[in-house]
N, CA, C and O atoms as a Maestro MAE file, in Angstrom:
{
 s_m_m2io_version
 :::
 2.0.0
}

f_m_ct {
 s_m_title
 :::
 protein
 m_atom[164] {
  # First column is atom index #
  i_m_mmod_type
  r_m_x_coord
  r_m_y_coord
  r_m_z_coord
  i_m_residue_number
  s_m_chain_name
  s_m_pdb_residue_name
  s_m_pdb_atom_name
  i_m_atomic_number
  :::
  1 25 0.841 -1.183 0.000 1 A "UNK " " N  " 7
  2 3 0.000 0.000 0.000 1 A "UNK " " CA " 6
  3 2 0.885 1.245 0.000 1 A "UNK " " C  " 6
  4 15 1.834 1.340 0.778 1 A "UNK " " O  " 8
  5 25 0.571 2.183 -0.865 2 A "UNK " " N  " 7
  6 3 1.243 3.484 -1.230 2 A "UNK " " CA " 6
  7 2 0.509 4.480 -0.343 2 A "UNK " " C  " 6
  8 15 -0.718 4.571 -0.374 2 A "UNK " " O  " 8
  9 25 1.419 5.363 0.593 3 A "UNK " " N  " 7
  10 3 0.785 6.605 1.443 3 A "UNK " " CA " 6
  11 2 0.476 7.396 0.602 3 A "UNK " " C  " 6
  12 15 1.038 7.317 -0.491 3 A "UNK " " O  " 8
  13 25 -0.430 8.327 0.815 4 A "UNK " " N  " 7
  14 3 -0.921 9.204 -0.244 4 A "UNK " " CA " 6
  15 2 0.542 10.500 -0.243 4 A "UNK " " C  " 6
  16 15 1.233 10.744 0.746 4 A "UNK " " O  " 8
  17 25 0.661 10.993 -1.287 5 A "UNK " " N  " 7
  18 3 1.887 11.766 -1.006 5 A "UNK " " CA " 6
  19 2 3.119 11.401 -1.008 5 A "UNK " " C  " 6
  20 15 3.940 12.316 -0.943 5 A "UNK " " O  " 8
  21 25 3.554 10.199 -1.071 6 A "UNK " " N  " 7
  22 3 4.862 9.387 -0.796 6 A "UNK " " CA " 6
  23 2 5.397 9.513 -1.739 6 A "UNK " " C  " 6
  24 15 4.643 9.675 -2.698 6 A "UNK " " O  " 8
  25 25 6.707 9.520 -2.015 7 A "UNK " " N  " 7
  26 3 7.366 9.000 -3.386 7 A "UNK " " CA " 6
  27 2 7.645 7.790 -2.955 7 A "UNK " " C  " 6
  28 15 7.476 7.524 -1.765 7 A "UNK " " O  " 8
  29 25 8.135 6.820 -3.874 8 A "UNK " " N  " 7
  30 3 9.101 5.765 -4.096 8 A "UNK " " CA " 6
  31 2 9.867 5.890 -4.922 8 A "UNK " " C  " 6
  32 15 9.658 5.844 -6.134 8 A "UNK " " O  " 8
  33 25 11.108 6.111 -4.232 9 A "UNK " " N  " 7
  34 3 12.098 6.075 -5.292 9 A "UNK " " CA " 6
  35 2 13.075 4.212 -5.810 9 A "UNK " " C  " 6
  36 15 13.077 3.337 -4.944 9 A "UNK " " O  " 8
  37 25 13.669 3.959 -7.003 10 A "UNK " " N  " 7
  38 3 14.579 2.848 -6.879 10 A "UNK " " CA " 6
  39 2 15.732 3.456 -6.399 10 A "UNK " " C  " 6
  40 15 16.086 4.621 -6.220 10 A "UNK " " O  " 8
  41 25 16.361 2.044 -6.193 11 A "UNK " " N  " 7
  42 3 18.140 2.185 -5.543 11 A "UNK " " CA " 6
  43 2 18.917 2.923 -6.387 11 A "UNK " " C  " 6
  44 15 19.952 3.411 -5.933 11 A "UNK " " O  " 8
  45 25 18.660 3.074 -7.371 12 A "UNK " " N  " 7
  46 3 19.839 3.623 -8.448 12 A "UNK " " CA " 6
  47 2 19.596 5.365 -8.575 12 A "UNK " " C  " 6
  48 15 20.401 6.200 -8.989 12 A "UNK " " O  " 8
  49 25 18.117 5.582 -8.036 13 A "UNK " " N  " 7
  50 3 17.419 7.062 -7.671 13 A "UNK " " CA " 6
  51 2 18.437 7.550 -6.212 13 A "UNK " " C  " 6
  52 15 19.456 8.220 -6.045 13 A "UNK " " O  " 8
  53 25 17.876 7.097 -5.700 14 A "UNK " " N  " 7
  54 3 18.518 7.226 -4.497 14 A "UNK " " CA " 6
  55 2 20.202 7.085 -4.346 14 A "UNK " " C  " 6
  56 15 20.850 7.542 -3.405 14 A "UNK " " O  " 8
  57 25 20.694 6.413 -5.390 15 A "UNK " " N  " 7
  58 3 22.476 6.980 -5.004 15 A "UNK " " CA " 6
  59 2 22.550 7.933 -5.613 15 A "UNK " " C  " 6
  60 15 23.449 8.718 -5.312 15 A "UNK " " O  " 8
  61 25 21.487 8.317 -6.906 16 A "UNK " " N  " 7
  62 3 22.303 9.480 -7.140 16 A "UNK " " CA " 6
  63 2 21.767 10.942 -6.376 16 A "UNK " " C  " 6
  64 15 22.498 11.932 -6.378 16 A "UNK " " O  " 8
  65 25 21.096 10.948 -6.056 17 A "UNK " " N  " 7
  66 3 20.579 12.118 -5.212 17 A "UNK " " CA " 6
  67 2 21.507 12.050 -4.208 17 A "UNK " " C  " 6
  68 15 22.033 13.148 -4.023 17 A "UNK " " O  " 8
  69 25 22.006 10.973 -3.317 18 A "UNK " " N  " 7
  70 3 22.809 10.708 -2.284 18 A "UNK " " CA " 6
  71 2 24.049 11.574 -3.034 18 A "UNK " " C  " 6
  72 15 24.240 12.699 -2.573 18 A "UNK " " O  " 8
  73 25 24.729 11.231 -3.920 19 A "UNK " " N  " 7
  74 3 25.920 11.872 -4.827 19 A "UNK " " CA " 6
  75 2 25.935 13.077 -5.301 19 A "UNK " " C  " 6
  76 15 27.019 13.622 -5.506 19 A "UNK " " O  " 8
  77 25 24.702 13.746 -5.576 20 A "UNK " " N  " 7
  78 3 24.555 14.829 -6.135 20 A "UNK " " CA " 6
  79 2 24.393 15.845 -4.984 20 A "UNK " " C  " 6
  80 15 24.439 17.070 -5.093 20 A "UNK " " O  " 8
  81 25 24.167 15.012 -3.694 21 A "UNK " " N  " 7
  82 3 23.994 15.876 -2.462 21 A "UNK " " CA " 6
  83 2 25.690 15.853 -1.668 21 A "UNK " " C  " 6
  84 15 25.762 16.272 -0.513 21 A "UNK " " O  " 8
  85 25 26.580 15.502 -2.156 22 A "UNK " " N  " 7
  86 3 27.719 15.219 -1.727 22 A "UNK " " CA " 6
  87 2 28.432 13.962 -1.136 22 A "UNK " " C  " 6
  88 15 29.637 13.828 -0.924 22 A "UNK " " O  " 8
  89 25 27.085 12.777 -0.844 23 A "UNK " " N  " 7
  90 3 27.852 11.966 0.014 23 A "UNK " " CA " 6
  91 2 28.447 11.308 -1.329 23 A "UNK " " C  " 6
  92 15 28.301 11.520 -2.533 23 A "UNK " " O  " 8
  93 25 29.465 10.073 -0.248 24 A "UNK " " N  " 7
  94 3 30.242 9.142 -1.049 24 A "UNK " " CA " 6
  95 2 29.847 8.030 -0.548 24 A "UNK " " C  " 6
  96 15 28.756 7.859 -0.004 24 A "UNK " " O  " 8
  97 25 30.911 7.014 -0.737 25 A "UNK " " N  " 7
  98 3 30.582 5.406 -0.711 25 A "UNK " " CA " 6
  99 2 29.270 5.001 -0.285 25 A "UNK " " C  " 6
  100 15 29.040 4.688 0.884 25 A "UNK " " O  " 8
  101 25 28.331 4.996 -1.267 26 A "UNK " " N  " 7
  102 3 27.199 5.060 -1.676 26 A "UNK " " CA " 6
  103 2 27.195 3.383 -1.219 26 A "UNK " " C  " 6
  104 15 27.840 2.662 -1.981 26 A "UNK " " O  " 8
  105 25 26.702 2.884 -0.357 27 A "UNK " " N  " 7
  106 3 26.425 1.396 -0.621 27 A "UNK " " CA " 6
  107 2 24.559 1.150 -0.271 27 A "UNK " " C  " 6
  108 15 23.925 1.642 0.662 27 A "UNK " " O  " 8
  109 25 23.980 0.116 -1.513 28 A "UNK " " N  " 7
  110 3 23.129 -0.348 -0.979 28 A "UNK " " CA " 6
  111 2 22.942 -1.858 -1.197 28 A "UNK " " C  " 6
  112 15 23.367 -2.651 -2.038 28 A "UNK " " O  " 8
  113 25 22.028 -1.970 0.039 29 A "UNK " " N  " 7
  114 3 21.989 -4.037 0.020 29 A "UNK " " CA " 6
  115 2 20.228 -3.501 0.153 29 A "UNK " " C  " 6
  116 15 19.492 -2.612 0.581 29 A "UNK " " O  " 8
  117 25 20.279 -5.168 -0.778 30 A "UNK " " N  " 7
  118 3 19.068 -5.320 -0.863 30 A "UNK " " CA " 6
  119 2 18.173 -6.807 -0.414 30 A "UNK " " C  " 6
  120 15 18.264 -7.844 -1.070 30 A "UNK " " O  " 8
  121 25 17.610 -6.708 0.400 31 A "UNK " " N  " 7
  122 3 16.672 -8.194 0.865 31 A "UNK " " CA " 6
  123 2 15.589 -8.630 0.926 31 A "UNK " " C  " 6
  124 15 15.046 -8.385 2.003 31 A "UNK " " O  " 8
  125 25 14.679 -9.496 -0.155 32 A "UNK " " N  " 7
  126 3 13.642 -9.518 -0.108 32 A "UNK " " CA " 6
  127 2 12.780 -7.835 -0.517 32 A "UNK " " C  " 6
  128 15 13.100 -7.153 -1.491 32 A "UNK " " O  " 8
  129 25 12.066 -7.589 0.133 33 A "UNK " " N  " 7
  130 3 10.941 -6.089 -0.253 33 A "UNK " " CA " 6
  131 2 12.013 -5.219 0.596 33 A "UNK " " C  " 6
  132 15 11.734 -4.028 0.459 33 A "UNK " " O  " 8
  133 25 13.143 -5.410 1.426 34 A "UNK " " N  " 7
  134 3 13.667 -4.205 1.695 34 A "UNK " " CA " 6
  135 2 14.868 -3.755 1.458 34 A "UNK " " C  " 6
  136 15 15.705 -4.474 0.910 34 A "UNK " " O  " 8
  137 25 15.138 -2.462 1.847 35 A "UNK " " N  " 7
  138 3 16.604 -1.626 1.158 35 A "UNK " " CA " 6
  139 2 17.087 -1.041 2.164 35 A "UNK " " C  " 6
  140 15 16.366 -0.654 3.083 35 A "UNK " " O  " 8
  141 25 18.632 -0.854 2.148 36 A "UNK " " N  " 7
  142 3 19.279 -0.262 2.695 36 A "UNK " " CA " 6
  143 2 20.059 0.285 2.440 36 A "UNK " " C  " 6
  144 15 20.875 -0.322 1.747 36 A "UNK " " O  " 8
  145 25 20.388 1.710 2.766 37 A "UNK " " N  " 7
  146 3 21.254 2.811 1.721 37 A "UNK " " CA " 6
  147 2 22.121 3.162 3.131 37 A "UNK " " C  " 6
  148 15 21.679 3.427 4.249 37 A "UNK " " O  " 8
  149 25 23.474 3.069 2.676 38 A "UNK " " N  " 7
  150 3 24.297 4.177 3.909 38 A "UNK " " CA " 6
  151 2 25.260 4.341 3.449 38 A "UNK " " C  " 6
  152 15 25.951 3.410 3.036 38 A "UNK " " O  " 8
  153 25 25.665 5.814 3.364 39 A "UNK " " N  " 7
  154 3 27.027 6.424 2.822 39 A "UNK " " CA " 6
  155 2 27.227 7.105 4.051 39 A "UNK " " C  " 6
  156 15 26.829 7.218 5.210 39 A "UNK " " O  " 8
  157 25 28.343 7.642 2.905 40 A "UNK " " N  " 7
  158 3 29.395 9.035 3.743 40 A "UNK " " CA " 6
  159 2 28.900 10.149 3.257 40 A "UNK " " C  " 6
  160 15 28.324 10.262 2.176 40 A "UNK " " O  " 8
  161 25 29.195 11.314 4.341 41 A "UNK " " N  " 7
  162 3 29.039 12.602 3.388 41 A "UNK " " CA " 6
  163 2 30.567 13.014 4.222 41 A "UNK " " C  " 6
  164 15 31.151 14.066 3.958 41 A "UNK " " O  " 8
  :::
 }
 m_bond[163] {
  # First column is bond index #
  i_m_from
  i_m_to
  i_m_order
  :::
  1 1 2 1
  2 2 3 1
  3 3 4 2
  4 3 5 1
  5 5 6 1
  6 6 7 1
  7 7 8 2
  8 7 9 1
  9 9 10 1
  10 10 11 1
  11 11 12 2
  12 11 13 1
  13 13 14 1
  14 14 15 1
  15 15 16 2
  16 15 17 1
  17 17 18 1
  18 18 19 1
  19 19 20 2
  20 19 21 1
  21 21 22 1
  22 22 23 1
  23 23 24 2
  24 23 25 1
  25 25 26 1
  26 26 27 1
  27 27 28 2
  28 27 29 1
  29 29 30 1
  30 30 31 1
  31 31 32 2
  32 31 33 1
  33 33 34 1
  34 34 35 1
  35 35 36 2
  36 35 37 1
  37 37 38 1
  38 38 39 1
  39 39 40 2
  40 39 41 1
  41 41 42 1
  42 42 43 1
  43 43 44 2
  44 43 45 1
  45 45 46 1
  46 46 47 1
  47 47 48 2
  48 47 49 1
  49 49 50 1
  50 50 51 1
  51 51 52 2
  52 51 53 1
  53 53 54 1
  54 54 55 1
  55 55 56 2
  56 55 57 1
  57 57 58 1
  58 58 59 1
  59 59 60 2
  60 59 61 1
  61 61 62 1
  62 62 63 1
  63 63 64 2
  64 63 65 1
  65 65 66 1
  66 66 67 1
  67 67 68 2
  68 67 69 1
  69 69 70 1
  70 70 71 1
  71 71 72 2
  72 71 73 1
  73 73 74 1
  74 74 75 1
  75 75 76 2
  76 75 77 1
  77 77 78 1
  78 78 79 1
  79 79 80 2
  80 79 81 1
  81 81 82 1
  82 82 83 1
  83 83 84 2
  84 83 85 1
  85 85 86 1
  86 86 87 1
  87 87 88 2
  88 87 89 1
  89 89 90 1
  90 90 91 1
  91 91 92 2
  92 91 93 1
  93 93 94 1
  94 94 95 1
  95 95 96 2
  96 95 97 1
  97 97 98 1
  98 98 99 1
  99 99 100 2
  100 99 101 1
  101 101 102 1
  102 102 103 1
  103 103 104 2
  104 103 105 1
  105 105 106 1
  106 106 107 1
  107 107 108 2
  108 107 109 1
  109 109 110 1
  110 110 111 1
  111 111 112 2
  112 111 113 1
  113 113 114 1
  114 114 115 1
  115 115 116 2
  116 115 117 1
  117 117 118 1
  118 118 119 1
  119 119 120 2
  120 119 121 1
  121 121 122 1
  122 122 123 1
  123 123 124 2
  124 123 125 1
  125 125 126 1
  126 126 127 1
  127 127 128 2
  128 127 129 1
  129 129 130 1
  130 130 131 1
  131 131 132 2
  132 131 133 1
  133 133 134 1
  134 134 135 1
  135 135 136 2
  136 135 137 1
  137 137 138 1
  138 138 139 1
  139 139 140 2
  140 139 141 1
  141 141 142 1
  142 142 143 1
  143 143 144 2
  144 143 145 1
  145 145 146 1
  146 146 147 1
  147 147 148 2
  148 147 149 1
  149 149 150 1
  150 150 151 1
  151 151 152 2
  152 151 153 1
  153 153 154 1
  154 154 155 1
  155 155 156 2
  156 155 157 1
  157 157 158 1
  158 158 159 1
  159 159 160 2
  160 159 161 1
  161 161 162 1
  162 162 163 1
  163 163 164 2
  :::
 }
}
């Protein structure tokens, strides 16, 4: 179920916004329906 208002972004959305916002070592793992993103800035 989608919140009204929400985005969803994919993993490949999300590093680059992460990158374009300055961080680095962009890593994400992925398991089953969930994600996990954690860099550096």
């Amino acid at each position: 179920q989608i919140i009204g208002g929400m985005t969803i972004y994919k993993d490949i959305e999300l590093k680059a916004y992460l990158e374009q916002a300055g961080f680095h070592e962009v890593q994400i793992r992925k398991k089953k329906k969930w994600l996990c993103v954690t860099a550096r800035k």
